[in-house]
DOPAFI-910613 format. One record per residue (C-alpha): residue number from 1; residue in one letter; x, y, z. Coordinates in Angstrom, 1 decimal, always signed. Each point is the difference from the previous one (the first is absolute). Example, Ala and Ser with C-alpha at 12.3 -4.5 7.8 and 13.67 -1.06 7.14 Angstrom:
! residues 2
<atom 1 "A" <+12.3 -4.5 +7.8>>
<atom 2 "S" <+1.4 +3.4 -0.7>>
This chain:
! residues 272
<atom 1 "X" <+22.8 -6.2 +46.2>>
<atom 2 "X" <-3.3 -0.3 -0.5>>
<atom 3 "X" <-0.5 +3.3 -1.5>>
<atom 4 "X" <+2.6 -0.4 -2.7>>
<atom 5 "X" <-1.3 -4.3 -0.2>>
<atom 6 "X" <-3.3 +1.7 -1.6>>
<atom 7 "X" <+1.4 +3.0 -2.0>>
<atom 8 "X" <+2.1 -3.4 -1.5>>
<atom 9 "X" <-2.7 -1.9 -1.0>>
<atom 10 "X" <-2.4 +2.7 -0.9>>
<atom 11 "X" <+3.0 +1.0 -2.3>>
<atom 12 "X" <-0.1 -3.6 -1.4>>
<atom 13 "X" <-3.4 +0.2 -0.8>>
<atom 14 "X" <+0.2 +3.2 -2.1>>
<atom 15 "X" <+0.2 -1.1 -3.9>>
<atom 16 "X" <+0.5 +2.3 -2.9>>
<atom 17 "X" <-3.0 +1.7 -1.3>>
<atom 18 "X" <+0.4 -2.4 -3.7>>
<atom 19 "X" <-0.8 -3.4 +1.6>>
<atom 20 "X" <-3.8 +0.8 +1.1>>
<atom 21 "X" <-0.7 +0.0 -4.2>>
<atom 22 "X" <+1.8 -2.8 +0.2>>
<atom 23 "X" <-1.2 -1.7 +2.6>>
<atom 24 "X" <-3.4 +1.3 -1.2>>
<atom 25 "X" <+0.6 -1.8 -3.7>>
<atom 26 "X" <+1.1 -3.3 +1.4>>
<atom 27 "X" <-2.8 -0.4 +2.1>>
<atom 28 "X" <-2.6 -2.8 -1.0>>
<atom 29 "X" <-2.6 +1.4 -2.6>>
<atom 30 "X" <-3.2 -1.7 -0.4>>
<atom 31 "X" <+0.4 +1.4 -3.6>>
<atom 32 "X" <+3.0 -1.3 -0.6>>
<atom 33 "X" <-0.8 -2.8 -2.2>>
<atom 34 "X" <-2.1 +2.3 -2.1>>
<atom 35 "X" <+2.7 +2.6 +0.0>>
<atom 36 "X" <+2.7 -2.9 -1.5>>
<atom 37 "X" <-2.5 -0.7 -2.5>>
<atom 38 "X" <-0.5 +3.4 -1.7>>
<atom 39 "X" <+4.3 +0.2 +0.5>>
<atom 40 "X" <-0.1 -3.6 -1.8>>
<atom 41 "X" <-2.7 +1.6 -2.7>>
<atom 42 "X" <+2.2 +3.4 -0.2>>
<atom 43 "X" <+3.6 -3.1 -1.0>>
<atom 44 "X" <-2.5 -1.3 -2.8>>
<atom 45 "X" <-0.9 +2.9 -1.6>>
<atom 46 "X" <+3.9 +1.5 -0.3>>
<atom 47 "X" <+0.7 -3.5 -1.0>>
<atom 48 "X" <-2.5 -0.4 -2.8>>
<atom 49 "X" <+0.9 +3.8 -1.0>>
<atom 50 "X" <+3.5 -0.3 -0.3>>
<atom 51 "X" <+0.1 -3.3 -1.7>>
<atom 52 "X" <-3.2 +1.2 -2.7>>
<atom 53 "X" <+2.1 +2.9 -0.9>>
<atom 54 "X" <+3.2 -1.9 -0.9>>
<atom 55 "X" <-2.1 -2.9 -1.9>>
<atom 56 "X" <-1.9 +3.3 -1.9>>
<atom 57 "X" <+3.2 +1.4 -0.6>>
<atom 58 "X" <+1.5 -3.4 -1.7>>
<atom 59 "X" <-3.2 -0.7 -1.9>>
<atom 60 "X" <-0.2 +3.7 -1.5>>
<atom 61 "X" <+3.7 -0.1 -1.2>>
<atom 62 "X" <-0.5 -3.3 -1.7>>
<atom 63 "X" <-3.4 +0.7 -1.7>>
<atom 64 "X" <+1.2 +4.0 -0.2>>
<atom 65 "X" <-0.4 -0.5 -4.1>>
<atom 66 "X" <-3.3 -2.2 +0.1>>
<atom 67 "X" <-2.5 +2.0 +1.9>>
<atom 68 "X" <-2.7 +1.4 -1.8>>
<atom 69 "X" <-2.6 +3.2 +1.0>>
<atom 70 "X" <-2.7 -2.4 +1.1>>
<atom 71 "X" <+2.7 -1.6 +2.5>>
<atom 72 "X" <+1.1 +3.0 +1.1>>
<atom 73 "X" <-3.3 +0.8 +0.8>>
<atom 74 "X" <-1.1 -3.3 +1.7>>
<atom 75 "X" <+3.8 +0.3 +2.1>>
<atom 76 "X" <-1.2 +3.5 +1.5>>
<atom 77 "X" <-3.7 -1.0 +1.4>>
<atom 78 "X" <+1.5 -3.1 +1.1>>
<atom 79 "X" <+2.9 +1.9 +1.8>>
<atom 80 "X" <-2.5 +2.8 +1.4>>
<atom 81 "X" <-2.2 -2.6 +1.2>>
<atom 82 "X" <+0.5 -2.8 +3.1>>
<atom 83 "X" <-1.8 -3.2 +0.3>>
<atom 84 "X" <-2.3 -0.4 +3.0>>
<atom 85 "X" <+2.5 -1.9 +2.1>>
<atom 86 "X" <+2.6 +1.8 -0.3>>
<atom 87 "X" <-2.6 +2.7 +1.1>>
<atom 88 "X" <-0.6 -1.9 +3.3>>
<atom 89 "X" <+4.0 -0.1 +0.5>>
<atom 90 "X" <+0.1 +3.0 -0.3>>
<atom 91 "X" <-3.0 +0.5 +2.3>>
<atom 92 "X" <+1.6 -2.2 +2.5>>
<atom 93 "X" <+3.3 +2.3 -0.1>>
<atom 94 "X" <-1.5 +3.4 -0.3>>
<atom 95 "X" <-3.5 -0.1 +2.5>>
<atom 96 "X" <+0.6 -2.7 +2.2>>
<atom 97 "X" <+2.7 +1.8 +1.8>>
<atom 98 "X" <-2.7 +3.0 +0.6>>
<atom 99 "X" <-2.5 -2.6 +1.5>>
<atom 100 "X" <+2.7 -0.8 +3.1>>
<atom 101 "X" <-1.6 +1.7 +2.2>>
<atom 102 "X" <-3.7 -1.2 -0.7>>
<atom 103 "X" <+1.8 -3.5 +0.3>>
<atom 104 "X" <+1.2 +0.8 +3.4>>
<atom 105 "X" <-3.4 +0.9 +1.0>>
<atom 106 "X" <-1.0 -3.4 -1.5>>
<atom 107 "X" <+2.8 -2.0 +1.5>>
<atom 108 "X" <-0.6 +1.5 +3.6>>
<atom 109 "X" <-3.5 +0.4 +0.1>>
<atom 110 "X" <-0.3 -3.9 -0.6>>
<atom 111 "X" <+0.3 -3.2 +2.1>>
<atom 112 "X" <+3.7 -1.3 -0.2>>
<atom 113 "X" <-0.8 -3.7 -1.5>>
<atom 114 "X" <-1.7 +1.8 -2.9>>
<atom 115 "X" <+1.8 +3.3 -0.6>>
<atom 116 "X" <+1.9 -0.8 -3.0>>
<atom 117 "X" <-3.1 -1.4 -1.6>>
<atom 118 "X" <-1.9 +3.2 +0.6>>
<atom 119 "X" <+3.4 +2.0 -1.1>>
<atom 120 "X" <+0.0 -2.2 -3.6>>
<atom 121 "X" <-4.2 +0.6 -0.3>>
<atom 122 "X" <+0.4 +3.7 +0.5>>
<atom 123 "X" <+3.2 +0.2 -2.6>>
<atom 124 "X" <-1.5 -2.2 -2.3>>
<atom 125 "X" <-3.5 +2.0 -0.4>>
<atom 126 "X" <+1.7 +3.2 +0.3>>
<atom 127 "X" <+2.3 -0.7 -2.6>>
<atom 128 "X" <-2.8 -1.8 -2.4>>
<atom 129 "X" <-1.1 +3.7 -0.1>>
<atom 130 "X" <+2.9 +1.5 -1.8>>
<atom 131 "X" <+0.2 -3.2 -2.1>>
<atom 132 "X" <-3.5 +0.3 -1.1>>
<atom 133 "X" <+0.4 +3.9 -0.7>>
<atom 134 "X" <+3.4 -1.2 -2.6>>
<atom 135 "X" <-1.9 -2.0 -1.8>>
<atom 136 "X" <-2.7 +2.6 -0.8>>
<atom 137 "X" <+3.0 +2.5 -0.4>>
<atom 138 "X" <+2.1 -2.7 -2.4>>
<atom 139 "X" <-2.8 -0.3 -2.4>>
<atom 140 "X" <+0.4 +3.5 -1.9>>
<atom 141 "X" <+3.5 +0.1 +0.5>>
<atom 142 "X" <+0.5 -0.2 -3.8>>
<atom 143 "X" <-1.6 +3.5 -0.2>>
<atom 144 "X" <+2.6 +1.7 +2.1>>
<atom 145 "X" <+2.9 -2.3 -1.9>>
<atom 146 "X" <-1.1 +2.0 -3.3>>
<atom 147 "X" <+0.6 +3.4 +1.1>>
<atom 148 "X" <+3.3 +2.0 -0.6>>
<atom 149 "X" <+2.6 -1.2 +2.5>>
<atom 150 "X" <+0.0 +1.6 +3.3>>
<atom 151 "X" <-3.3 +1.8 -0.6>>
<atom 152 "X" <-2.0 -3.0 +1.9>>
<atom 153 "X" <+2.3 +0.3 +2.8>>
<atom 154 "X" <-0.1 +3.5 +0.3>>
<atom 155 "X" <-3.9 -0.1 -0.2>>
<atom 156 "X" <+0.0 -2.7 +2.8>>
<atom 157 "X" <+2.2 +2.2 +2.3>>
<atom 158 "X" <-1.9 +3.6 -0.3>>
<atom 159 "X" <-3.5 -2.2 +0.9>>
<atom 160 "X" <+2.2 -1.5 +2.8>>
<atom 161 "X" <+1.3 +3.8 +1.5>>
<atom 162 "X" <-3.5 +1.1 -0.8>>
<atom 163 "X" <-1.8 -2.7 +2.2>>
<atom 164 "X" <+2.6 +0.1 +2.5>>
<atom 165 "X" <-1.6 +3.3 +0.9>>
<atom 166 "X" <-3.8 -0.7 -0.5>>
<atom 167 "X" <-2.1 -0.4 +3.7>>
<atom 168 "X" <-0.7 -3.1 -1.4>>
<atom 169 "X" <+3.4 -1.0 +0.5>>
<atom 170 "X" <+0.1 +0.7 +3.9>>
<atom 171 "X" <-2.9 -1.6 +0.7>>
<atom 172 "X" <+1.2 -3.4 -1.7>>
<atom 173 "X" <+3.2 +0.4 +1.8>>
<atom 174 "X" <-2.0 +0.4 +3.5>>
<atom 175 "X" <-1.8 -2.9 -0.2>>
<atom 176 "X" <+3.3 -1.8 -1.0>>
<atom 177 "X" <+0.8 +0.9 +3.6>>
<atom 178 "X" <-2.8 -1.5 +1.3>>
<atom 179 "X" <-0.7 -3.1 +1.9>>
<atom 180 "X" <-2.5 -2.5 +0.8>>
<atom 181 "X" <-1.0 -2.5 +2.4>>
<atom 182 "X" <+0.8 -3.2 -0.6>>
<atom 183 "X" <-2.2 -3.5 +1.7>>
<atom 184 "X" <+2.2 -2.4 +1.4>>
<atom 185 "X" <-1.2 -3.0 -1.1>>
<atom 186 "X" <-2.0 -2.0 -2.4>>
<atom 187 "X" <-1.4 +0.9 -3.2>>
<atom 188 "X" <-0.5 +3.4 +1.2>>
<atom 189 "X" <+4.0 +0.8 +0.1>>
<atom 190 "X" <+0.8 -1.3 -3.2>>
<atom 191 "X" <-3.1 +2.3 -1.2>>
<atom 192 "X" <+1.4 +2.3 +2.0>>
<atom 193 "X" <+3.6 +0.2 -1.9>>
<atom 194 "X" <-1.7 +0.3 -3.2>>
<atom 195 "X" <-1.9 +2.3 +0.7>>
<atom 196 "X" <+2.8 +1.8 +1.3>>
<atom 197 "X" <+2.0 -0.7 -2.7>>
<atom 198 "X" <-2.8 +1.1 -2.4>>
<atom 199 "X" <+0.4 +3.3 +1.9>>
<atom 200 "X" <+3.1 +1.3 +0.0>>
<atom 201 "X" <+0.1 -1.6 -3.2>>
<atom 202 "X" <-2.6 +2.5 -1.5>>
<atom 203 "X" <+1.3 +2.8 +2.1>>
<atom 204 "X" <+3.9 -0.7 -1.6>>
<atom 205 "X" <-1.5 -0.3 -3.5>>
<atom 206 "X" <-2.0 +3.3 +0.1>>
<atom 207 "X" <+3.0 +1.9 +1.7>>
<atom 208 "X" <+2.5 -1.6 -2.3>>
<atom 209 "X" <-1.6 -1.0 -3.6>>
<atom 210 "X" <+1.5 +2.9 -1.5>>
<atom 211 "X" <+3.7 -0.7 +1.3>>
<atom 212 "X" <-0.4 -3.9 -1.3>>
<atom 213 "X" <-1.2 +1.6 -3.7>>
<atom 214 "X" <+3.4 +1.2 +0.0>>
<atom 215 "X" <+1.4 -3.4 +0.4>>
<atom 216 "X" <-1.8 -1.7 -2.7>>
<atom 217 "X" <+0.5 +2.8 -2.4>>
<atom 218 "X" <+3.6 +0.0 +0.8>>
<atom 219 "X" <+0.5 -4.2 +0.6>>
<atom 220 "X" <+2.1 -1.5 -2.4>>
<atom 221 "X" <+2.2 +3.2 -1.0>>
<atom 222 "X" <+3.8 +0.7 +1.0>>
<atom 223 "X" <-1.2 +1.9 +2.9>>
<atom 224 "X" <-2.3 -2.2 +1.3>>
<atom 225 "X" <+1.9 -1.0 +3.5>>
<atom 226 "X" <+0.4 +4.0 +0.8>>
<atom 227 "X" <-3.5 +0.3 -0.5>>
<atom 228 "X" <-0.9 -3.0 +2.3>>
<atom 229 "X" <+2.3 +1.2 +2.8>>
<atom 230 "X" <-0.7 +3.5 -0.4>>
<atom 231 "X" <-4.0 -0.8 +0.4>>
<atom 232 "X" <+0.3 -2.6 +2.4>>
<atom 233 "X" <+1.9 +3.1 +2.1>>
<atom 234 "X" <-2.7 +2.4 -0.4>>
<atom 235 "X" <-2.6 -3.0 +1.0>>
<atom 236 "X" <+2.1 -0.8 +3.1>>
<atom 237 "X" <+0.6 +3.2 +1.1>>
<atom 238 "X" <-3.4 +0.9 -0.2>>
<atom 239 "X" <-1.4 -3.2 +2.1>>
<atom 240 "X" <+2.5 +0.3 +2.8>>
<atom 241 "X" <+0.0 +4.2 +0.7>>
<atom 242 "X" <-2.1 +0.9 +2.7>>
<atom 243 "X" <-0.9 +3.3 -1.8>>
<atom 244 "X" <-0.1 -1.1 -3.3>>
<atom 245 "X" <-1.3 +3.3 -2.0>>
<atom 246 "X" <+3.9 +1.3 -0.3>>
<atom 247 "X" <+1.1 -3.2 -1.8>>
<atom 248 "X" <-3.0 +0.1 -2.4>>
<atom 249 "X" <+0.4 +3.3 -1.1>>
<atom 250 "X" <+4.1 -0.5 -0.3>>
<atom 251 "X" <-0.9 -3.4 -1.9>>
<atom 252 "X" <-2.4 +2.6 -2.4>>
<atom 253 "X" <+3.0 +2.4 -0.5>>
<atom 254 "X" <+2.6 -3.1 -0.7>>
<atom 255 "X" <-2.9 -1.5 -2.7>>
<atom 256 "X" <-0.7 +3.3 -1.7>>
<atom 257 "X" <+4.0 +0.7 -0.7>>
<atom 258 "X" <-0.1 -3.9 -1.1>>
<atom 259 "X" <-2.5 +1.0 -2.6>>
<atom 260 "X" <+2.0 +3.0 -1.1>>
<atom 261 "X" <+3.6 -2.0 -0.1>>
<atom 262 "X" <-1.8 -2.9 -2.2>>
<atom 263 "X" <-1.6 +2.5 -2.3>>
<atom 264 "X" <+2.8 +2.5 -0.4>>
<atom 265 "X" <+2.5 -2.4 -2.1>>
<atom 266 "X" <-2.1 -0.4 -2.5>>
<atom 267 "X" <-1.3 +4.0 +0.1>>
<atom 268 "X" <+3.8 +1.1 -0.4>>
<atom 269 "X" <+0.5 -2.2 -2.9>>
<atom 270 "X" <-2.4 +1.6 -2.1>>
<atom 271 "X" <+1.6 +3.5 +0.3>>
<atom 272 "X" <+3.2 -1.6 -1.9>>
């Protein structure tokens, strides 16, 4: 009895192999909060997509016969171009879920009464990085808007394959990996966060300026959600492998035959 009382409950206790990911995805995150935020920032931007294409679409069939070249003009650099907050949305949806892991580290590297404090400092500086680097990369945007149609984008992508292979590029995306110790308490923790933050937010912008180019270049286009979520992938996938040399080169192959599929359209039209 007591023999087949254990092989019972040790039976009992045996779960299928798909609830520890579960289990493991339920638990309590100290990230959480920051996680619902760039999910909250990701609802925005489909929102204001989706609803700026169908008002577009009404105002271009009702002023179809009273547009003029200089409107046309002014319609495409303001399309090819994004305004500096919806640059930091789009900043807050695209890096901040790569900088989860440097906000664990903040989260449980600091006292409990003052972790989300320390969490919100690090996010805050890290993120004025990539804000500050879209408002130096907004300003010539109007350049870009004037070339032939896809031959921006397809620039954009070959510098991102090309940089995605440069040593440069593994040595930004080691010190993303890195940490730092963090005081406890006092003015020396909250210099402590931003300096963290000032960190990885250097290390993120070196390793992933190029990738971002492609963003703006492409923001405001038809395309522009596939772009974010196919970038944000490459950016995640990156951050989170423990080996992360394979996903960089397979993120150079994927941006090179990106390149080739924008500019091959418009190539095969001119043999016709």
């Amino acid at each position: 009895m007591t023999v087949r009382g254990t092989t019972a409950r040790a039976a009992s206790r045996v779960r299928p192999l798909w609830t520890a990911p579960v289990r493991r995805l339920l638990r309590p995150r100290v990230s959480l909060a920051f996680e619902l935020v760039a999910g909250a920032a990701w609802i925005a931007l489909i929102a204001s997509t989706v609803t700026g294409d169908s008002h577009d679409g009404d105002r271009a069939e009702a002023s179809h016969h009273h547009l003029s070249a200089p409107h046309e003009v002014h319609g495409a650099s303001a399309s090819a171009s994004v305004n500096v907050a919806m640059w930091a949305l789009m900043s807050v949806a695209m890096m901040l879920p790569a900088a989860v892991p440097a906000l664990v580290h903040v989260g449980t590297n600091s006292l409990r009464w003052r972790r989300r404090r320390a969490m919100a400092t690090f996010a805050a500086v890290y993120l004025a990085v990539w804000i500050g680097y879209g408002a130096l990369l907004l300003a010539p945007a109007r350049l870009w808007a004037r070339l032939p149609e896809g031959v921006a984008l397809a620039c954009a992508l070959a510098l991102a394959a090309a940089w995605q292979l440069t040593v440069h590029k593994r040595r930004a995306l080691r010190d993303c990996h890195r940490s730092s110790p963090l005081p406890p308490s006092g003015r020396r923790a909250v210099a402590g966060a931003c300096r963290f933050g000032l960190r990885q937010g250097w290390a993120c912008l070196r390793s992933c300026w190029a990738l971002m180019l492609v963003m703006a270049v492409a923001s405001g286009g038809n395309g522009m959600l596939v772009w974010m979520a196919v970038l944000t992938g490459i950016v995640i996938t990156e951050r989170l492998a423990r080996t992360p040399r394979r996903p960089t080169r397979l993120a150079a192959a994927v941006l090179a035959v990106a390149a080739l599929a924008v500019l091959l359209p418009d190539t095969a039209w001119r043999w016709y």
